[in-house]
PyMOL CGO cylinders between C-alpha atoms (Angstrom):
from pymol import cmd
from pymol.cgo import CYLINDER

trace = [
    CYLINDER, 78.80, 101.99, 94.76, 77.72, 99.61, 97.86, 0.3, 1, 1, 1, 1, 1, 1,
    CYLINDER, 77.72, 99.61, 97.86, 74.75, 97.94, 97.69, 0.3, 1, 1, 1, 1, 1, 1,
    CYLINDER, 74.75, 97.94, 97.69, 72.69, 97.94, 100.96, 0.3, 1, 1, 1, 1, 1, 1,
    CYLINDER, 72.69, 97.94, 100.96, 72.18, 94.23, 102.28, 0.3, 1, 1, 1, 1, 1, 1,
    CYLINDER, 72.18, 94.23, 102.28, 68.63, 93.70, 102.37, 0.3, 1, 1, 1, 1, 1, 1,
    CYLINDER, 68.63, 93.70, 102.37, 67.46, 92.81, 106.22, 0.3, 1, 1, 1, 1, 1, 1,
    CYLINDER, 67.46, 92.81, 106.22, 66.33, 89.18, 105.47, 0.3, 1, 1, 1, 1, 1, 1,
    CYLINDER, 66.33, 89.18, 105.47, 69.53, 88.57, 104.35, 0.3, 1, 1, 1, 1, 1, 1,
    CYLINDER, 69.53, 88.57, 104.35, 71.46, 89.63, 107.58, 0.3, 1, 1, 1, 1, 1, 1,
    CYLINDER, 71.46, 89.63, 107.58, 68.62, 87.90, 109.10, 0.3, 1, 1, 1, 1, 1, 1,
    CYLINDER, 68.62, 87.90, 109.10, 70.12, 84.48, 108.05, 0.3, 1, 1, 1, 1, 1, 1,
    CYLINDER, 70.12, 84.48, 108.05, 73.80, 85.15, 108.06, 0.3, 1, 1, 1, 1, 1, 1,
    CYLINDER, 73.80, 85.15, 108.06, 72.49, 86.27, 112.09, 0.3, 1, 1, 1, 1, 1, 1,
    CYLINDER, 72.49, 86.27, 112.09, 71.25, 82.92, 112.14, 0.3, 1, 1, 1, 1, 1, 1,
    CYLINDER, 71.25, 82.92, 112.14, 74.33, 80.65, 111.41, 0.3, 1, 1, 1, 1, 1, 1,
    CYLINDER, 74.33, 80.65, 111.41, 75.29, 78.12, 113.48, 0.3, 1, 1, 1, 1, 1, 1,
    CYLINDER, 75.29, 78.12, 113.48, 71.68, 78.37, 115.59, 0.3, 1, 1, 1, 1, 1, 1,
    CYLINDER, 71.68, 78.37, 115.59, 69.32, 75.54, 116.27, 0.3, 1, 1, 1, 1, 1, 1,
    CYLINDER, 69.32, 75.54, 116.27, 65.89, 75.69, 114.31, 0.3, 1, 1, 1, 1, 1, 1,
    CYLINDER, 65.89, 75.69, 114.31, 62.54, 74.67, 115.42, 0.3, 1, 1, 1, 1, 1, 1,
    CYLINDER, 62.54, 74.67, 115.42, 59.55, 74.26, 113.68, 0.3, 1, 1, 1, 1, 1, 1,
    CYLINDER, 59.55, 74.26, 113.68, 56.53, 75.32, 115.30, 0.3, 1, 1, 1, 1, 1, 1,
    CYLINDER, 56.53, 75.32, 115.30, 52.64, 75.45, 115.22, 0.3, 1, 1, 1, 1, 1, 1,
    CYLINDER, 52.64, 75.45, 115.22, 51.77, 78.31, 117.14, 0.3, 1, 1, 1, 1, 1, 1,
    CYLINDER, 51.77, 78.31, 117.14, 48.27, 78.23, 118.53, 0.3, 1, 1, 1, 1, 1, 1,
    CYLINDER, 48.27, 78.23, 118.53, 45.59, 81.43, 119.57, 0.3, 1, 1, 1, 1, 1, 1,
    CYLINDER, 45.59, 81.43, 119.57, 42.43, 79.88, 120.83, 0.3, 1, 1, 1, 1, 1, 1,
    CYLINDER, 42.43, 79.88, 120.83, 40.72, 83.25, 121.21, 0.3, 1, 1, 1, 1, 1, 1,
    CYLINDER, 40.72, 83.25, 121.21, 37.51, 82.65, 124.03, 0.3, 1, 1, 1, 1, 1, 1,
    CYLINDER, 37.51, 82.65, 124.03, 36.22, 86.14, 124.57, 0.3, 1, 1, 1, 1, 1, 1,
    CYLINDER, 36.22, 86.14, 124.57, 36.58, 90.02, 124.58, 0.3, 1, 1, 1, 1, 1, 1,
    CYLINDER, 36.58, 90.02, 124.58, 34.67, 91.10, 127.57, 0.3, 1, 1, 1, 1, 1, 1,
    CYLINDER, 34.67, 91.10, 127.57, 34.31, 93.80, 129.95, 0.3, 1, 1, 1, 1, 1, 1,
    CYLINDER, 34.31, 93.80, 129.95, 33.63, 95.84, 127.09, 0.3, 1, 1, 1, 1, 1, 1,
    CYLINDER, 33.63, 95.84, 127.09, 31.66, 98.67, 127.66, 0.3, 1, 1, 1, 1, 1, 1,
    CYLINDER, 31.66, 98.67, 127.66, 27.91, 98.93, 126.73, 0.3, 1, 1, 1, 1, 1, 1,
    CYLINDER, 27.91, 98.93, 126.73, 28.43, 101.72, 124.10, 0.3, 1, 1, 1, 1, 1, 1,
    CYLINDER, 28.43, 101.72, 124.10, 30.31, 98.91, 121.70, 0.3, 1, 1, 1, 1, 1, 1,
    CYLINDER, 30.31, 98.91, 121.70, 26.65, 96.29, 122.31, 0.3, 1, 1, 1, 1, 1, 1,
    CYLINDER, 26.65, 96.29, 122.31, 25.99, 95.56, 118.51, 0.3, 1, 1, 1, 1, 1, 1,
    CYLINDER, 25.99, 95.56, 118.51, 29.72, 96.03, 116.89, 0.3, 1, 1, 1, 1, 1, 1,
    CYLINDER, 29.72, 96.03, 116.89, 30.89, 93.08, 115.01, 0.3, 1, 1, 1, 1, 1, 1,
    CYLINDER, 30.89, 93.08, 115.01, 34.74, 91.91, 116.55, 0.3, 1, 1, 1, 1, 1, 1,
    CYLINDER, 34.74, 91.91, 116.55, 37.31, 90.01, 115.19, 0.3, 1, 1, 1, 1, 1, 1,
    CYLINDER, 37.31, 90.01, 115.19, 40.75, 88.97, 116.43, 0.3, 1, 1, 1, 1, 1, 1,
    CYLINDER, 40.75, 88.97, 116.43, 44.24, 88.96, 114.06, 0.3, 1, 1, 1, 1, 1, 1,
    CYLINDER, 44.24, 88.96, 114.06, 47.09, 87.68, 115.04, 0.3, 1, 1, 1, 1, 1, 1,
    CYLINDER, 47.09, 87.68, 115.04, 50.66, 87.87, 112.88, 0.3, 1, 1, 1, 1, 1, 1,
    CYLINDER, 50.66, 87.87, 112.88, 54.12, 87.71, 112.93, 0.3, 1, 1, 1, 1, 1, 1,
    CYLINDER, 54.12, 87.71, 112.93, 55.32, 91.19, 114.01, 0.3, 1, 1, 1, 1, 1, 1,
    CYLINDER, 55.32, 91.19, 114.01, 58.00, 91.88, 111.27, 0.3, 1, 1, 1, 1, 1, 1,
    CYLINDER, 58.00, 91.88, 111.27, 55.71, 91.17, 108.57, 0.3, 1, 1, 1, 1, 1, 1,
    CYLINDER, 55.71, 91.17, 108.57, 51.91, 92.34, 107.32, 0.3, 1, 1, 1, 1, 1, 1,
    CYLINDER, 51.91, 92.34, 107.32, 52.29, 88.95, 105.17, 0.3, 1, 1, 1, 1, 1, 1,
    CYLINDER, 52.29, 88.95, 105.17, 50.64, 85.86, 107.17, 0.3, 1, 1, 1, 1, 1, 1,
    CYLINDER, 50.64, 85.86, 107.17, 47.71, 87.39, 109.16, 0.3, 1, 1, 1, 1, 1, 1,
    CYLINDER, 47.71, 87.39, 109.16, 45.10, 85.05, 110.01, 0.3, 1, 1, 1, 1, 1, 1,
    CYLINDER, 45.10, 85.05, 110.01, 41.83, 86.41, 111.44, 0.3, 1, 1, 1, 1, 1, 1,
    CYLINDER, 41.83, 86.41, 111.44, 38.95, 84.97, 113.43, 0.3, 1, 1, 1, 1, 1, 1,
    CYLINDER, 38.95, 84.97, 113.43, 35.21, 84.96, 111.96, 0.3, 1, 1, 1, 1, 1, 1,
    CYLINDER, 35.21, 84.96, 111.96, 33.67, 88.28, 113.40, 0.3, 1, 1, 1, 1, 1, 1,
    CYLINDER, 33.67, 88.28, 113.40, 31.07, 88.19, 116.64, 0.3, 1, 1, 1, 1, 1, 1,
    CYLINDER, 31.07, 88.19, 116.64, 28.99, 90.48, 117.60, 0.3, 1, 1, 1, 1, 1, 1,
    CYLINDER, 28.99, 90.48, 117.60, 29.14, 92.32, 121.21, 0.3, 1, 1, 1, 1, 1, 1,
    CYLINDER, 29.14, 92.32, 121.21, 26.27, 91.76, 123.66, 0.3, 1, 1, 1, 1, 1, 1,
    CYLINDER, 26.27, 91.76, 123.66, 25.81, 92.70, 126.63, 0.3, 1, 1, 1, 1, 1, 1,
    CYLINDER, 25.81, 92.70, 126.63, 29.98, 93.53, 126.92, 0.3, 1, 1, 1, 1, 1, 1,
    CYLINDER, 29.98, 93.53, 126.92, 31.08, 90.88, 125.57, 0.3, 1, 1, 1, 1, 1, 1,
    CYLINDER, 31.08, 90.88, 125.57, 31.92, 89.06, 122.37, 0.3, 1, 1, 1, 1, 1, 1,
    CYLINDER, 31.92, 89.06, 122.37, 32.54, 85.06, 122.32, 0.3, 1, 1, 1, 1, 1, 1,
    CYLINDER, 32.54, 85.06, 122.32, 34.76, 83.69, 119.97, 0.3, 1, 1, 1, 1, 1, 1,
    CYLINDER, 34.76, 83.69, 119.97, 35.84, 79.86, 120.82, 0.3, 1, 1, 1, 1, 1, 1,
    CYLINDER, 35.84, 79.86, 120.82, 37.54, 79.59, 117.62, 0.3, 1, 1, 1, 1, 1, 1,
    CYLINDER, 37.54, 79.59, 117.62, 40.88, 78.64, 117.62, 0.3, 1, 1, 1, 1, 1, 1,
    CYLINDER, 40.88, 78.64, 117.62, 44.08, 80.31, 114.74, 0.3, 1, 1, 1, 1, 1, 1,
    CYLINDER, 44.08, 80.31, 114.74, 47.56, 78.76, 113.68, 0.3, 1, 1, 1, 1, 1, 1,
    CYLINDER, 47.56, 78.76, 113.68, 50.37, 79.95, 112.55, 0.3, 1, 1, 1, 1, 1, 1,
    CYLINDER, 50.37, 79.95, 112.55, 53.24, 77.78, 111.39, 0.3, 1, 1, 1, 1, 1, 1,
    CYLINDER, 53.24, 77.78, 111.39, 56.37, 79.78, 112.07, 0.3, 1, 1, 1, 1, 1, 1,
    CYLINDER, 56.37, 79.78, 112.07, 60.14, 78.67, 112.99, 0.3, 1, 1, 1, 1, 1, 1,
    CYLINDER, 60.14, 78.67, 112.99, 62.27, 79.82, 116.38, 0.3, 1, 1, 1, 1, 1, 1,
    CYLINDER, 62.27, 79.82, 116.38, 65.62, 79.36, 116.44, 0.3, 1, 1, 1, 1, 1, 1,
    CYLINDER, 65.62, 79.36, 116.44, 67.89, 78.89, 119.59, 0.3, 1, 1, 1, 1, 1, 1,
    CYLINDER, 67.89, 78.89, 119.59, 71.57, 78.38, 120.33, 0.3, 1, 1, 1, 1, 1, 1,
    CYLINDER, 71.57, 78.38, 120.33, 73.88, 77.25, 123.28, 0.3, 1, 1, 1, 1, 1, 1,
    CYLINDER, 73.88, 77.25, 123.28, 72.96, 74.41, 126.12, 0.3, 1, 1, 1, 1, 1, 1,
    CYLINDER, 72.96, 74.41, 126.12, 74.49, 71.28, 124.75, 0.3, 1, 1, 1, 1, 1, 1,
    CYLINDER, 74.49, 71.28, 124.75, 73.62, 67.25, 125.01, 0.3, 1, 1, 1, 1, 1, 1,
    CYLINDER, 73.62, 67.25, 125.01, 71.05, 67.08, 126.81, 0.3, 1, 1, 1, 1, 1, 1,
    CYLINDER, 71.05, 67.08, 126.81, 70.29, 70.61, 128.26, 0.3, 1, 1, 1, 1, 1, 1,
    CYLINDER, 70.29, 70.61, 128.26, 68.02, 73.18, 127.05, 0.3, 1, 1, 1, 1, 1, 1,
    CYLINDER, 68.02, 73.18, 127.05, 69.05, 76.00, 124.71, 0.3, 1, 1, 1, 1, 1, 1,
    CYLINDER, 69.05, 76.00, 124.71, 70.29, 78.60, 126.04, 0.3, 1, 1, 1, 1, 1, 1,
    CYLINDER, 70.29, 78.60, 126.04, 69.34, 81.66, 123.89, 0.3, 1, 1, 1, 1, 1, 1,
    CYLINDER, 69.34, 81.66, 123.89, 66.23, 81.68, 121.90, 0.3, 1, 1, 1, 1, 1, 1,
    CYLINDER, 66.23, 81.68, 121.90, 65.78, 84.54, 119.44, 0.3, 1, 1, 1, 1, 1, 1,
    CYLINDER, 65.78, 84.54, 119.44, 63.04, 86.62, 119.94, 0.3, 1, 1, 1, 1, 1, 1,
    CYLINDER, 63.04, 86.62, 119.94, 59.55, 85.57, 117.72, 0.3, 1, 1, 1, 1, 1, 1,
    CYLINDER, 59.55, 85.57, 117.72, 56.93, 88.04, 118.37, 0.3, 1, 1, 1, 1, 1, 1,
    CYLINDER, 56.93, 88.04, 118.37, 53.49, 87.74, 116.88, 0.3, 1, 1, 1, 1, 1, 1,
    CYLINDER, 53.49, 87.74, 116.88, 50.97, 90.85, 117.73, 0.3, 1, 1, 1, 1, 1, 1,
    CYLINDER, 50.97, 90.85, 117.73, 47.23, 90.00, 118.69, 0.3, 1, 1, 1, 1, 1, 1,
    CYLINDER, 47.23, 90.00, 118.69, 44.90, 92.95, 117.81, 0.3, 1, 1, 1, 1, 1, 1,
    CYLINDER, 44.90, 92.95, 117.81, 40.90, 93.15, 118.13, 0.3, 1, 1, 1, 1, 1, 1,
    CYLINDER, 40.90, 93.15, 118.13, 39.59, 94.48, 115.05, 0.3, 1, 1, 1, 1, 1, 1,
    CYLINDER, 39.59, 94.48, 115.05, 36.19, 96.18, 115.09, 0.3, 1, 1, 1, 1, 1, 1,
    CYLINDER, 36.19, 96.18, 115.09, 34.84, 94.88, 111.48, 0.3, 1, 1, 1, 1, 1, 1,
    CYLINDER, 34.84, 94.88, 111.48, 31.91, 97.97, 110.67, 0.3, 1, 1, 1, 1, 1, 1,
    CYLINDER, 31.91, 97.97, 110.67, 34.39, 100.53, 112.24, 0.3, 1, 1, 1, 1, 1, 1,
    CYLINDER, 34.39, 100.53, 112.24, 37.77, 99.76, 111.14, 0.3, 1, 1, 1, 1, 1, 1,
    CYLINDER, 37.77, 99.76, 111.14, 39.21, 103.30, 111.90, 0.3, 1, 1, 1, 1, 1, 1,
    CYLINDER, 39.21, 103.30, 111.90, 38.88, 102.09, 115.47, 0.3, 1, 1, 1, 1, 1, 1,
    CYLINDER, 38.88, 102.09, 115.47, 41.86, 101.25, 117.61, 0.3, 1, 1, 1, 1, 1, 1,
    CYLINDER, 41.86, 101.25, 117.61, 41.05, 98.90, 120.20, 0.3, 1, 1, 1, 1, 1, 1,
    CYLINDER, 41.05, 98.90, 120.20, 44.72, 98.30, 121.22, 0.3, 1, 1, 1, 1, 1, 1,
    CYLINDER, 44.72, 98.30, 121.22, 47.27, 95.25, 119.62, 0.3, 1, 1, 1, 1, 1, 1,
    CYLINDER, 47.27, 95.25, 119.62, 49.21, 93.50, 122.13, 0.3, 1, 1, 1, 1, 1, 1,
    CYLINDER, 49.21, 93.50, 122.13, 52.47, 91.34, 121.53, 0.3, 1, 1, 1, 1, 1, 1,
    CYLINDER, 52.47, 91.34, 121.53, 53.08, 87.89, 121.90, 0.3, 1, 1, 1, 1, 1, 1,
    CYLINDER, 53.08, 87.89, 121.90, 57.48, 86.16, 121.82, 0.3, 1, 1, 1, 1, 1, 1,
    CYLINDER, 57.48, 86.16, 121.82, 56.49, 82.61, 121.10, 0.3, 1, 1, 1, 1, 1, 1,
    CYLINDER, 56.49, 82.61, 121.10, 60.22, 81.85, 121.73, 0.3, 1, 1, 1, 1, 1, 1,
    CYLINDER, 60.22, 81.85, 121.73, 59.95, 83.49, 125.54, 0.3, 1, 1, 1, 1, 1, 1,
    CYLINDER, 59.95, 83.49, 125.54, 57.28, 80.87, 125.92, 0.3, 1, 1, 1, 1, 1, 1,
    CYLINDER, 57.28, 80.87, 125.92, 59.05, 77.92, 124.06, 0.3, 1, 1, 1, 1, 1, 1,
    CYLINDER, 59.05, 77.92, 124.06, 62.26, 78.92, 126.73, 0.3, 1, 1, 1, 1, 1, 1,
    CYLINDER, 62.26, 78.92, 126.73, 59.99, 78.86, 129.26, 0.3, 1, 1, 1, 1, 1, 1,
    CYLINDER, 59.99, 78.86, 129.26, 58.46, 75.18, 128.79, 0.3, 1, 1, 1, 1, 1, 1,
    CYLINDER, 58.46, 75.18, 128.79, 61.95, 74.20, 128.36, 0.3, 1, 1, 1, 1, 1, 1,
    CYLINDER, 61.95, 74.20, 128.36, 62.62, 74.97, 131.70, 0.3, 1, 1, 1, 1, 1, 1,
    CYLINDER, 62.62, 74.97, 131.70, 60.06, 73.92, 133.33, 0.3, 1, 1, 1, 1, 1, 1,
    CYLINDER, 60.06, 73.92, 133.33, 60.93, 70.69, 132.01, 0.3, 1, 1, 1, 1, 1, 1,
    CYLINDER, 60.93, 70.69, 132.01, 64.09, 70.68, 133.28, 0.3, 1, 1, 1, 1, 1, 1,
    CYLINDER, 64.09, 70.68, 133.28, 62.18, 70.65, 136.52, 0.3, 1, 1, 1, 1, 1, 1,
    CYLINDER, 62.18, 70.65, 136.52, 59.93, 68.47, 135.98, 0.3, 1, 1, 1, 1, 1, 1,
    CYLINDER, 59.93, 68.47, 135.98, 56.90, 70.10, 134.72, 0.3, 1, 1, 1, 1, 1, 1,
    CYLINDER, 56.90, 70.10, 134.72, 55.34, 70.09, 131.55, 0.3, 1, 1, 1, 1, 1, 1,
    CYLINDER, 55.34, 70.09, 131.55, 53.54, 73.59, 130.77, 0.3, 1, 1, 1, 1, 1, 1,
    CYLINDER, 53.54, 73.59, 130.77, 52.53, 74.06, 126.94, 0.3, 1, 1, 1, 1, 1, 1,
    CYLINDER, 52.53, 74.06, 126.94, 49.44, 76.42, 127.16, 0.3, 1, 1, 1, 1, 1, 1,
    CYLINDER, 49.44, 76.42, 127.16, 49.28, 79.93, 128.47, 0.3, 1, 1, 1, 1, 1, 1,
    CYLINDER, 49.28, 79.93, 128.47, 45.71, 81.37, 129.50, 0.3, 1, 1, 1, 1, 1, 1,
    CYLINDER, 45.71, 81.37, 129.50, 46.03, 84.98, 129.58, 0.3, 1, 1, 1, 1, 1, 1,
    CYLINDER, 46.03, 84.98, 129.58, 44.21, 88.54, 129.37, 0.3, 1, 1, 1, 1, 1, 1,
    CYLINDER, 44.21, 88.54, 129.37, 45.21, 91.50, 127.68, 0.3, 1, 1, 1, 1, 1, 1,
    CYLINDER, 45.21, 91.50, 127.68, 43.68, 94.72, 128.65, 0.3, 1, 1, 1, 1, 1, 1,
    CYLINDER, 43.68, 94.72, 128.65, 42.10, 96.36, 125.11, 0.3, 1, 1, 1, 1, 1, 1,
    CYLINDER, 42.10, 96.36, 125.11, 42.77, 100.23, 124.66, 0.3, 1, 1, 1, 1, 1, 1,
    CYLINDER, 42.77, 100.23, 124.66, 40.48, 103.22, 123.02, 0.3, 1, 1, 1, 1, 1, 1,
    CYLINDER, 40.48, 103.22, 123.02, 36.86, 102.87, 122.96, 0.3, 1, 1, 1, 1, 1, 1,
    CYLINDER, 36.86, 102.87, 122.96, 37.07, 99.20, 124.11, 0.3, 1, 1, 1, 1, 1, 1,
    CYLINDER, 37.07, 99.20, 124.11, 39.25, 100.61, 127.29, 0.3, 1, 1, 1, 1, 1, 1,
    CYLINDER, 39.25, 100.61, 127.29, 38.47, 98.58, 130.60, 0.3, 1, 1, 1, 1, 1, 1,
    CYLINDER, 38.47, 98.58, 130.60, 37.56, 94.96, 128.11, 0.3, 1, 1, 1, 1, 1, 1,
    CYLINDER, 37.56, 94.96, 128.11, 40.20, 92.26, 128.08, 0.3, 1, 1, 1, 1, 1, 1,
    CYLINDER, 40.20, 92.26, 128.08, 41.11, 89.83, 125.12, 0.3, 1, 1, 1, 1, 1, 1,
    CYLINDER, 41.11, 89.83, 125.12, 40.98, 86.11, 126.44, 0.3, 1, 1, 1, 1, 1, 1,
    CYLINDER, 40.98, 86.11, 126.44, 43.22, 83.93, 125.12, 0.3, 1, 1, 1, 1, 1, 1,
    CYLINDER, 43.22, 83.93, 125.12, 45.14, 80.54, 125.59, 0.3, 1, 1, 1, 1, 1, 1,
    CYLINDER, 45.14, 80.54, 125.59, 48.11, 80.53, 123.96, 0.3, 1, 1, 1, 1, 1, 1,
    CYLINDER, 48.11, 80.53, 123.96, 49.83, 77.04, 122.99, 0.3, 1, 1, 1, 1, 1, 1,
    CYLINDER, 49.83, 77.04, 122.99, 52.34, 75.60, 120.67, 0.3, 1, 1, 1, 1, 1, 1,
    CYLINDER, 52.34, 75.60, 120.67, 53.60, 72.00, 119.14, 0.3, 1, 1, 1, 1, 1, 1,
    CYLINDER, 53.60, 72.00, 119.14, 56.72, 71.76, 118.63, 0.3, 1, 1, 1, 1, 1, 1,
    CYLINDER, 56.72, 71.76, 118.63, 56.97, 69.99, 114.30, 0.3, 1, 1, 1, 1, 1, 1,
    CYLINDER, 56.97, 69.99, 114.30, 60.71, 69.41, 114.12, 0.3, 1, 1, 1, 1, 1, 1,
    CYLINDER, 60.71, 69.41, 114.12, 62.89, 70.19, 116.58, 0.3, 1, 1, 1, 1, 1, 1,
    CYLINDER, 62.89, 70.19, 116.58, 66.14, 70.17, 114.50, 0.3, 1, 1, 1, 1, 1, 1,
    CYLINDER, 66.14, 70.17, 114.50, 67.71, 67.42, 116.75, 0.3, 1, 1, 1, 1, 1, 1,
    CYLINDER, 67.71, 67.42, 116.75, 68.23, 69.93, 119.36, 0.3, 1, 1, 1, 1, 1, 1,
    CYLINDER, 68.23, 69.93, 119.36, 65.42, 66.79, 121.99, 0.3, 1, 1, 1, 1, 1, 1,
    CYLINDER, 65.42, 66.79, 121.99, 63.56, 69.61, 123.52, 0.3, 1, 1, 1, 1, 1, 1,
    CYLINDER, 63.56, 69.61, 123.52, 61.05, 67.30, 124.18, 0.3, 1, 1, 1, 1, 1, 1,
    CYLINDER, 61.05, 67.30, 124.18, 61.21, 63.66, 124.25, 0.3, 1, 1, 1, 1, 1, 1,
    CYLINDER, 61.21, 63.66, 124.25, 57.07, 63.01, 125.67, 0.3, 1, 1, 1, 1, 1, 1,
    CYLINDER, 57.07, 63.01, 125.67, 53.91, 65.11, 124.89, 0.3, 1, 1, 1, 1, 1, 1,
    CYLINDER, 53.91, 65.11, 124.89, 52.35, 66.30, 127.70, 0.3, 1, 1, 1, 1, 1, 1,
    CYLINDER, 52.35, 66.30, 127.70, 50.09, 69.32, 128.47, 0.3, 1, 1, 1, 1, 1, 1,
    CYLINDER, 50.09, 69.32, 128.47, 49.88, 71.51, 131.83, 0.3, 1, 1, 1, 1, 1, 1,
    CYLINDER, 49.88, 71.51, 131.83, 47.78, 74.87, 132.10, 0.3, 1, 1, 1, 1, 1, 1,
    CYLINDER, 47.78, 74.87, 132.10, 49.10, 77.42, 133.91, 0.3, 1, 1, 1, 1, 1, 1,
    CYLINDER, 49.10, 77.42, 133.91, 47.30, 80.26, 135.81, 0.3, 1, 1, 1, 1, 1, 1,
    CYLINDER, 47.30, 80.26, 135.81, 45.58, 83.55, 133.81, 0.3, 1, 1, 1, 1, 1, 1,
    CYLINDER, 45.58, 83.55, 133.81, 48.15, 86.33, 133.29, 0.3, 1, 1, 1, 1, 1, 1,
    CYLINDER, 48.15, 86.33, 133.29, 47.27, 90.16, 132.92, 0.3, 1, 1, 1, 1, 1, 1,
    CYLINDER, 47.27, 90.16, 132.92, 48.93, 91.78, 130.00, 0.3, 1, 1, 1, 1, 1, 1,
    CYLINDER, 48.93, 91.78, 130.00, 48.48, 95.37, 129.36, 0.3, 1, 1, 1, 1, 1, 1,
    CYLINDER, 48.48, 95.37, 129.36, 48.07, 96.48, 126.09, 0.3, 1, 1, 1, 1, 1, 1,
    CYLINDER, 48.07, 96.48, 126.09, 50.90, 97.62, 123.88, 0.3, 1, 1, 1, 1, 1, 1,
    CYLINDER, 50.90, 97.62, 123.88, 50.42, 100.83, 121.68, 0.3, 1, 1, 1, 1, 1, 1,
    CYLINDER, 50.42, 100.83, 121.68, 52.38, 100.03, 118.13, 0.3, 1, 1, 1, 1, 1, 1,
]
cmd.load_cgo(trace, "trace")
């Protein structure tokens, strides 16, 4: 009888022969706003996790909503690895795997509420400062909005995203530290 090969497993053998970074993902979570007067008085708090596993969450200490909106200024991490393959001396990876952490706004005293959970590929972003540093630019944070769903419909979630790069594997992604903010991106929200 065959013996089913348990997904973390064929996560690794997938793996072989890739490049693997170590990262510090950063959420520096500034406000939920727009929200509508109805939710004035609701406690809020913002999660973010790795999206193939409950294990890891970190949460934000609540704040309550006033006057549409809730401010945070508190900033989570989440230590986490991305692993890439191709590109060669010198030149960035060519293929990152995909990392995807989900953001969701909680509503502490109502928990049955869905106010929407949006996702987040670290690795899209790591490719993407790669690049830009092939051309010159150095761009390591990410302001962005995503639009919030259910009774919290019409509010946005604003966040800068960011990351450090711990250990790079030897694959000299970066050889100076430098920090460029680019402009606010919409998101809409993503129904899991």
């Amino acid at each position: 009888m065959a013996r089913a090969v348990p997904s973390a497993t064929m996560r690794a053998l997938s793996r072989i022969g890739m490049t693997r970074l170590g990262c510090l993902f950063s959420v520096e979570v500034a406000a939920a706003q727009g929200l509508p007067s109805s939710m004035d008085g609701l406690r809020l708090a913002v999660a973010v996790r790795k999206k193939e596993s409950r294990e890891g969450a970190v949460q934000i200490m609540p704040s309550r909503v006033q006057q549409g909106a809730a401010d945070f200024e508190e900033t989570l991490f989440v230590r986490c690895h991305v692993y890439c393959s191709g590109g060669g001396a010198g030149k960035p990876p060519t293929k990152f795997e995909p990392r995807p952490f989900l953001l969701s706004v909680v509503a502490v005293d109502a928990p049955e509420l869905d106010l929407g959970q949006s996702t987040v590929d670290l690795s899209a972003l790591v490719k993407e400062s790669t690049e830009k540093r092939q051309q010159g630019e150095r761009v390591r944070q990410w302001q962005m909005a995503f639009l919030l769903a259910g009774k919290a419909k019409g509010g946005e979630l604003v966040v800068t995203l960011a990351f450090q790069i711990m250990e790079d594997g030897g694959a000299g992604l970066y050889s100076q530290l430098a920090t460029k903010t680019a402009a606010l991106v919409r998101c809409p929200v993503t129904r899991i």
